[in-house]
DRENLODO-94246 format. One record per residue (C-alpha): residue in one letter; x negated, y negated, z; residue number from 1. Coordinates in steps of 0.1 Angstrom, whole numbers, plus 5000, padded with zeros to 4 digits. Each point is the difference from the previous one (the first is absolute). Layout:
BEGIN
+------+------+------+------+-----+
! rest !    u !    v !    w !  nr !
+------+------+------+------+-----+
!    A !    X !    Y !    Z ! NUM !
...
+------+------+------+------+-----+
end
This chain:
BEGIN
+------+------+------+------+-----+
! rest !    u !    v !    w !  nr !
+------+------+------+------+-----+
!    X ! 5063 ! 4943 ! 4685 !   1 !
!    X ! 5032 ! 4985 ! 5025 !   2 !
!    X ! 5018 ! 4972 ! 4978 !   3 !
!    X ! 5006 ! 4966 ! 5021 !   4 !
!    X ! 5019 ! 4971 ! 4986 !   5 !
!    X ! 5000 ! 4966 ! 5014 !   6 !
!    X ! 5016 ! 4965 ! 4999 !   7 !
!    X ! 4989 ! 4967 ! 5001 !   8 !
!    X ! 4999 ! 4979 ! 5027 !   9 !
!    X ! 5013 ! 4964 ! 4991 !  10 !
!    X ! 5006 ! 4990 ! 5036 !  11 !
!    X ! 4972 ! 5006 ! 5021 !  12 !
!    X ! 5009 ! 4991 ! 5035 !  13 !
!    X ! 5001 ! 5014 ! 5031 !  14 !
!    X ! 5034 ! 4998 ! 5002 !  15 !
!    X ! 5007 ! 5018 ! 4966 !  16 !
!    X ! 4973 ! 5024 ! 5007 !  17 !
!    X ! 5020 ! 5013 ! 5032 !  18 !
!    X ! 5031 ! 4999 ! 4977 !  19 !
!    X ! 4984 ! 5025 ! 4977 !  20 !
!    X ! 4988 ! 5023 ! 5029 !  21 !
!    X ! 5035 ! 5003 ! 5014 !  22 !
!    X ! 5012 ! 5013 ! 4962 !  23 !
!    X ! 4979 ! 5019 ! 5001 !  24 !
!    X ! 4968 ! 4990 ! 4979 !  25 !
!    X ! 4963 ! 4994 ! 5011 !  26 !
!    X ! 4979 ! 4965 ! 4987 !  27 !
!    X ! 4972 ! 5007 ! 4983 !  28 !
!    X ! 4973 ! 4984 ! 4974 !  29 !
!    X ! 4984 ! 5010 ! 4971 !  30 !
!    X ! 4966 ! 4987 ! 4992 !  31 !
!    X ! 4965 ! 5011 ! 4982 !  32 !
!    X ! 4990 ! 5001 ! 4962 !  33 !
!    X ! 5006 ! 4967 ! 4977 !  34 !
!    X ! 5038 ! 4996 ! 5009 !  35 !
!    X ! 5010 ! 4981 ! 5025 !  36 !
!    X ! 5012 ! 5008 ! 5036 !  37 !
!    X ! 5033 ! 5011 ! 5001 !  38 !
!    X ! 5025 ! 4997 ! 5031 !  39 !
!    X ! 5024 ! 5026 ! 4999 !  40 !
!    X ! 5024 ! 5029 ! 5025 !  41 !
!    X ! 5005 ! 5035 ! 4996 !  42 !
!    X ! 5024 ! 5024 ! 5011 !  43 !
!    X ! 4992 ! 5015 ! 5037 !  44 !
!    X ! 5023 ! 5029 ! 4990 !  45 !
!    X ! 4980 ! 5008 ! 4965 !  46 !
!    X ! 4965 ! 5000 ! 5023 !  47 !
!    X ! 5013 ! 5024 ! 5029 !  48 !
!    X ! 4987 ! 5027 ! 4987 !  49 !
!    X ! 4964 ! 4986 ! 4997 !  50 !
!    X ! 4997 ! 4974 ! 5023 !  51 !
!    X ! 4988 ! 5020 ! 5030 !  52 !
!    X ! 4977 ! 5021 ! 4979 !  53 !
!    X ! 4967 ! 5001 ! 5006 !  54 !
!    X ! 4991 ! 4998 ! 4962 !  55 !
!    X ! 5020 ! 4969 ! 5001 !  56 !
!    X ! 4969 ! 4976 ! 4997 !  57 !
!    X ! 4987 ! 5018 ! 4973 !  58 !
!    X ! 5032 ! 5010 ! 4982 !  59 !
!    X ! 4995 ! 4987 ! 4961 !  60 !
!    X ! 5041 ! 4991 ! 4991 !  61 !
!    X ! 5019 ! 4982 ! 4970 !  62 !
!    X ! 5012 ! 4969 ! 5007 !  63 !
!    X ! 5030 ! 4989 ! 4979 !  64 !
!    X ! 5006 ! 4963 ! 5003 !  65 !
!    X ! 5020 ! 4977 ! 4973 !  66 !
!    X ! 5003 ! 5029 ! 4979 !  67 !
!    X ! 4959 ! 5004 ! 4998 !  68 !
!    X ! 4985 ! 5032 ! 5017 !  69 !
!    X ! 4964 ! 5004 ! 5013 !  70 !
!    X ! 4979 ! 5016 ! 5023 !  71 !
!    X ! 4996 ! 4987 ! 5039 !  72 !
!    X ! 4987 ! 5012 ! 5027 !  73 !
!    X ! 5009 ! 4993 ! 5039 !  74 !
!    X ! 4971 ! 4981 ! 5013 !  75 !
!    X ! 5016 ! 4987 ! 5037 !  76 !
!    X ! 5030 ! 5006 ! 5020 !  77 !
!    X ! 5011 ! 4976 ! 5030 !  78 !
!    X ! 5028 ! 5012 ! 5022 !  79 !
!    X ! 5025 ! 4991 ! 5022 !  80 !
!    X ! 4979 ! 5009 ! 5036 !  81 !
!    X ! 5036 ! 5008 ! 5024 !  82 !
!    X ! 5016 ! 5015 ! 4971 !  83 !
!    X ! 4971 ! 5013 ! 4981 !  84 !
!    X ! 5019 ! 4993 ! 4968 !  85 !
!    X ! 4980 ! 4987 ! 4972 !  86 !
!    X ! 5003 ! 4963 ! 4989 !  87 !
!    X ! 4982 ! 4992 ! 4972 !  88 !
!    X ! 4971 ! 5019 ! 4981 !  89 !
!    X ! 4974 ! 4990 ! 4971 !  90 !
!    X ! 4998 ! 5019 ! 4970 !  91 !
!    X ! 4964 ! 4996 ! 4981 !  92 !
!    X ! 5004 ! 5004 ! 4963 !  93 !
!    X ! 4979 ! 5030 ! 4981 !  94 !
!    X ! 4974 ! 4983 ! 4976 !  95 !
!    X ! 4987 ! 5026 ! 4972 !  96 !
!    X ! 4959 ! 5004 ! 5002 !  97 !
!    X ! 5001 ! 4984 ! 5037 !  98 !
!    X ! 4989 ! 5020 ! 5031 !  99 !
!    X ! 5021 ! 4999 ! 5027 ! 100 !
!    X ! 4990 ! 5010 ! 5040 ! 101 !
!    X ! 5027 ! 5018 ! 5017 ! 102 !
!    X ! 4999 ! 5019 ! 5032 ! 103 !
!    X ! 5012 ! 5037 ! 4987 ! 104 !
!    X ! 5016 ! 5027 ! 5025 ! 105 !
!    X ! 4983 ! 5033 ! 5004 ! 106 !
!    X ! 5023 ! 5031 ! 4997 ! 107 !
!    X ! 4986 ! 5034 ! 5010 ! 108 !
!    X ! 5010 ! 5029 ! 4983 ! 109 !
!    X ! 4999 ! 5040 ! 5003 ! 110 !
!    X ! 4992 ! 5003 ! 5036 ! 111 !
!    X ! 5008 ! 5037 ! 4999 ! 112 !
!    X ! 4974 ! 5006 ! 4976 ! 113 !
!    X ! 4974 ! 4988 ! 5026 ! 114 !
!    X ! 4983 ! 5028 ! 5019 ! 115 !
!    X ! 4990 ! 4975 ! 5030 ! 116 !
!    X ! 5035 ! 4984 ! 5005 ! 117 !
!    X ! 5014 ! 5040 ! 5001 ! 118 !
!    X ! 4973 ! 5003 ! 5026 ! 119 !
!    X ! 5015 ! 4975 ! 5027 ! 120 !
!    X ! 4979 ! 4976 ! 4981 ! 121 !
!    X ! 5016 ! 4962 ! 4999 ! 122 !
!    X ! 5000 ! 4977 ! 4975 ! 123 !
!    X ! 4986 ! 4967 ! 5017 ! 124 !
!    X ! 5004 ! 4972 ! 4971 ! 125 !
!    X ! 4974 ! 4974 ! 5000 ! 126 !
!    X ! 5020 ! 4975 ! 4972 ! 127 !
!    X ! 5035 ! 5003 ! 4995 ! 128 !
!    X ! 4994 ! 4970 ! 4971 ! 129 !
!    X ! 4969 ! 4993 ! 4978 ! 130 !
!    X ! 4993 ! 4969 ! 4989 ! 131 !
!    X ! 4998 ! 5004 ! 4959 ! 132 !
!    X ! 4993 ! 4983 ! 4967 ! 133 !
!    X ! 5022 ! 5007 ! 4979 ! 134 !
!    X ! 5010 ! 4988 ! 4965 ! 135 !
!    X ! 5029 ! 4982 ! 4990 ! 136 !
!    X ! 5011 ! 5029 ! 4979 ! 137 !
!    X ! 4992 ! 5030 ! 5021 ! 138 !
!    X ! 5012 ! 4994 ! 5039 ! 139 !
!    X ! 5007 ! 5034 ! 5019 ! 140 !
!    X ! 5023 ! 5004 ! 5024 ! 141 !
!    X ! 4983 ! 5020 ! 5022 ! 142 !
!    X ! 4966 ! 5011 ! 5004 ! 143 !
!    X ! 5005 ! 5047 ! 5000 ! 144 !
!    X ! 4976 ! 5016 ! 5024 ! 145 !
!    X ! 5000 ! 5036 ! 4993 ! 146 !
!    X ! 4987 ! 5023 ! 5033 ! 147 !
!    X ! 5001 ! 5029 ! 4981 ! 148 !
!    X ! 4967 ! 5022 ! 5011 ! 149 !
!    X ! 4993 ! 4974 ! 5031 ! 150 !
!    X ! 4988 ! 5018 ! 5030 ! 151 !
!    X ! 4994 ! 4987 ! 5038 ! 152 !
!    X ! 4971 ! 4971 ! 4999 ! 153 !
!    X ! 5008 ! 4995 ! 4961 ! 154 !
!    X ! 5001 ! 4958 ! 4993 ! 155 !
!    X ! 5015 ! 4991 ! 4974 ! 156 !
!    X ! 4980 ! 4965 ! 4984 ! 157 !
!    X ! 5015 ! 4982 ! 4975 ! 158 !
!    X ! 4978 ! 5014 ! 4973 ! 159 !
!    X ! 5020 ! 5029 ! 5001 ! 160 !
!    X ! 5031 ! 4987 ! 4995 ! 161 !
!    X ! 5011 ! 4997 ! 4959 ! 162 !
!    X ! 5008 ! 4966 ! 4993 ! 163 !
!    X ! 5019 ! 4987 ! 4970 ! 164 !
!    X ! 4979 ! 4986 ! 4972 ! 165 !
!    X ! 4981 ! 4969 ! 5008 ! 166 !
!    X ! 5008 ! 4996 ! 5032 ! 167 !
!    X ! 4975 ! 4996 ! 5027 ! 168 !
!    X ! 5000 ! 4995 ! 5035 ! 169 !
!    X ! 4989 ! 4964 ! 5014 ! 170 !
!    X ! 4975 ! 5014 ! 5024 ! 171 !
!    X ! 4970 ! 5012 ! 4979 ! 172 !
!    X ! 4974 ! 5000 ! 5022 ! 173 !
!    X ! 5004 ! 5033 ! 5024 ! 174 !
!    X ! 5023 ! 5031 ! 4990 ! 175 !
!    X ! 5023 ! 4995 ! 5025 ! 176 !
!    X ! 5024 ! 5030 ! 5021 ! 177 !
!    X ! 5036 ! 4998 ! 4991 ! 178 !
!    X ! 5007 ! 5026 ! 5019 ! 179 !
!    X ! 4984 ! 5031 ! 5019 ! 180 !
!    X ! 5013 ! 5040 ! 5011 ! 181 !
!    X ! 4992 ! 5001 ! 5038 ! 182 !
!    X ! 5000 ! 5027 ! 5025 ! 183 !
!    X ! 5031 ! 5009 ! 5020 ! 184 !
!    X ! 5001 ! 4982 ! 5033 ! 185 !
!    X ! 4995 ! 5022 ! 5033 ! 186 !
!    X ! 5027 ! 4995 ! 5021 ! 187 !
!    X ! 4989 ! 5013 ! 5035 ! 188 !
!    X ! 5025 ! 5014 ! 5024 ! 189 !
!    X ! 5006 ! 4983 ! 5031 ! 190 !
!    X ! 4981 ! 5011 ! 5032 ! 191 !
!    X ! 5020 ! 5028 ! 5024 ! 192 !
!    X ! 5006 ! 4980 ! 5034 ! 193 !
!    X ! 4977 ! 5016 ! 5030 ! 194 !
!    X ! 5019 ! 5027 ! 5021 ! 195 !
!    X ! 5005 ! 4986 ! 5030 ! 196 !
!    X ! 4987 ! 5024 ! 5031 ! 197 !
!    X ! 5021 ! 5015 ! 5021 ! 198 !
!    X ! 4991 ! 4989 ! 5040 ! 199 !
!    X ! 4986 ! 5029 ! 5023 ! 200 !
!    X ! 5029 ! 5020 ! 5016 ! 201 !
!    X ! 5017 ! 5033 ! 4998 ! 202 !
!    X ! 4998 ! 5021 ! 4970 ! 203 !
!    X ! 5032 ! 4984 ! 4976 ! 204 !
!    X ! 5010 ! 4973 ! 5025 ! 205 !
!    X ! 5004 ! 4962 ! 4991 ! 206 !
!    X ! 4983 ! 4977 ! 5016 ! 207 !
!    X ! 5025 ! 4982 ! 5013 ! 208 !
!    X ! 5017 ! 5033 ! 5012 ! 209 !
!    X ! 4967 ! 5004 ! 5016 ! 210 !
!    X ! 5001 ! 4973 ! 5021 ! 211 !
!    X ! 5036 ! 5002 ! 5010 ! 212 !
!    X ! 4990 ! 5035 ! 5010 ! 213 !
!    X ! 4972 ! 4983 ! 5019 ! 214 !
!    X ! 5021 ! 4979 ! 5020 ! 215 !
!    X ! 5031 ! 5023 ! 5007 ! 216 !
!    X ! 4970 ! 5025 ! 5011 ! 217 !
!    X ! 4988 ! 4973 ! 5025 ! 218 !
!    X ! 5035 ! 4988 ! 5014 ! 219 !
!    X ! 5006 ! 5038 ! 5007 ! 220 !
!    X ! 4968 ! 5005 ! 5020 ! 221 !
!    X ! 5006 ! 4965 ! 5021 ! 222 !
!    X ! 5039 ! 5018 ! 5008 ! 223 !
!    X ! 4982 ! 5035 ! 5006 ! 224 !
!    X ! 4978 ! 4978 ! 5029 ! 225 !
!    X ! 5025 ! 4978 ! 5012 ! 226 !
!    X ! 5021 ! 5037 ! 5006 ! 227 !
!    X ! 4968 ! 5010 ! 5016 ! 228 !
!    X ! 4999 ! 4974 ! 5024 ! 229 !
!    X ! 5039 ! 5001 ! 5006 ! 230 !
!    X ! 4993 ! 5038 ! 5013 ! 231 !
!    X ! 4968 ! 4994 ! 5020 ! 232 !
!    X ! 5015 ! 4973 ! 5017 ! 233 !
!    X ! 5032 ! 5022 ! 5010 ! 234 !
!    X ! 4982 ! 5027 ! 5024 ! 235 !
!    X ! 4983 ! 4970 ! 5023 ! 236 !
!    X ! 5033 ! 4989 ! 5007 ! 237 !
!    X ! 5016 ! 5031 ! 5013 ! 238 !
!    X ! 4969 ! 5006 ! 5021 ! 239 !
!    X ! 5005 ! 4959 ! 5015 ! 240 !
!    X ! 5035 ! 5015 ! 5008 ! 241 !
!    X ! 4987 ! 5032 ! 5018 ! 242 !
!    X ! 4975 ! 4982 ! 5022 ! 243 !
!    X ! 5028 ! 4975 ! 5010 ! 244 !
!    X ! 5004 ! 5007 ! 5041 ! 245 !
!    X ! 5038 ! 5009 ! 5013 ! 246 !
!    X ! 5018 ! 4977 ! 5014 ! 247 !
!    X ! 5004 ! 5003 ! 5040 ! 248 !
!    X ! 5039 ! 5004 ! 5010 ! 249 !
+------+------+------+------+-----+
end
């Protein structure tokens, strides 16, 4: 059990209160049971280690104030929202022979021990908090789910899970799931691209070597013509010249 001790608050201002938070302490109030509501700080530095727990809220410490200890427990936290420091908190006191309802944390032990999680199975968790009812005197921490045994499609309801004496769960109409042992996910591999099909030419040629072979094929045959013509043409002129008369002297 963490020890806390506190100090009264005899100024209870705003401006005080913002005084305190700069040395370093945290407002607070104590209420519940036949004493009266207390305002009081505590140190920020003596609840760092706790603070951002997530047994916190159900955390059963000694308060020591004037001297006096007895037992509290964190019942609401308000913090600072752009600095996400805390600013004040209210601490319920412990009655003997009340019942108390707290929100306890599930913790999950011996994972290696389960034959479905060694299986690619995955823990999927349901409640990560149940809701209990708990007495004064006998608040856990944490609620211990053991998966020793669990194999895939295994769901774990809460009437498996030991709980400390007395205390019951506030939902008592169903047996609900806290948490189950599912199958591994398929992860499918992504689809190959199509090949893309090769246009119709020679054997190992390119397309677009295919076509520039195309053209440089059709510009030779248009200068193998244009010879053609230069040659025909040549044999007419020399007979023109041959059928041209002498001149008379």
């Amino acid at each position: 059990m963490s020890n806390l001790k506190a100090t009264k608050r005899e100024n209870l201002t705003s401006g005080s209160n913002n005084k305190l938070r700069a040395d370093g302490f945290i407002p607070a109030v104590l209420y519940g049971g036949k004493d009266p509501n207390k305002s009081i700080s505590v140190s920020k530095k003596e609840l760092s280690n706790i603070i951002n727990s997530d047994t916190f809220l159900s955390k059963v410490l000694e308060l020591e104030l004037d001297g006096k200890k007895e037992k509290v427990i964190p019942r609401e936290v308000s913090y600072n929202v752009v600095s996400e420091e805390p600013i004040h908190i209210d601490f319920m006191r412990i009655v003997s022979g009340k019942k108390i309802i707290l929100e306890i944390p599930v913790k999950f032990i011996n994972h290696s021990d389960s034959p479905g999680l060694k299986r690619g199975g995955v823990l999927n968790i349901v409640r990560r908090k149940v809701e209990l009812k708990c007495p004064a005197e006998n608040i856990p921490d944490e609620i211990i789910v053991d998966l020793t045994g669990t194999d895939i499609g295994t769901s774990i309801k809460i009437s498996s899970v030991n709980l400390p004496e007395s205390v019951i769960p506030t939902i008592t109409d169903r047996d609900f799931v806290v948490a189950t042992v599912a199958a591994p996910t398929v992860i499918k591999e992504p689809e190959k691209p199509a090949e893309e099909v090769p246009v119709e030419g020679a054997e190992g040629e390119a397309p677009a070597e295919a076509d520039a072979a195309g053209k440089d094929g059709e510009a030779q045959k248009k200068d193998d013509k244009a010879k053609e013509g230069g040659a025909d043409k040549k044999p007419e002129e020399k007979k023109t010249a041959e059928k041209k008369p002498a001149e008379k002297k």
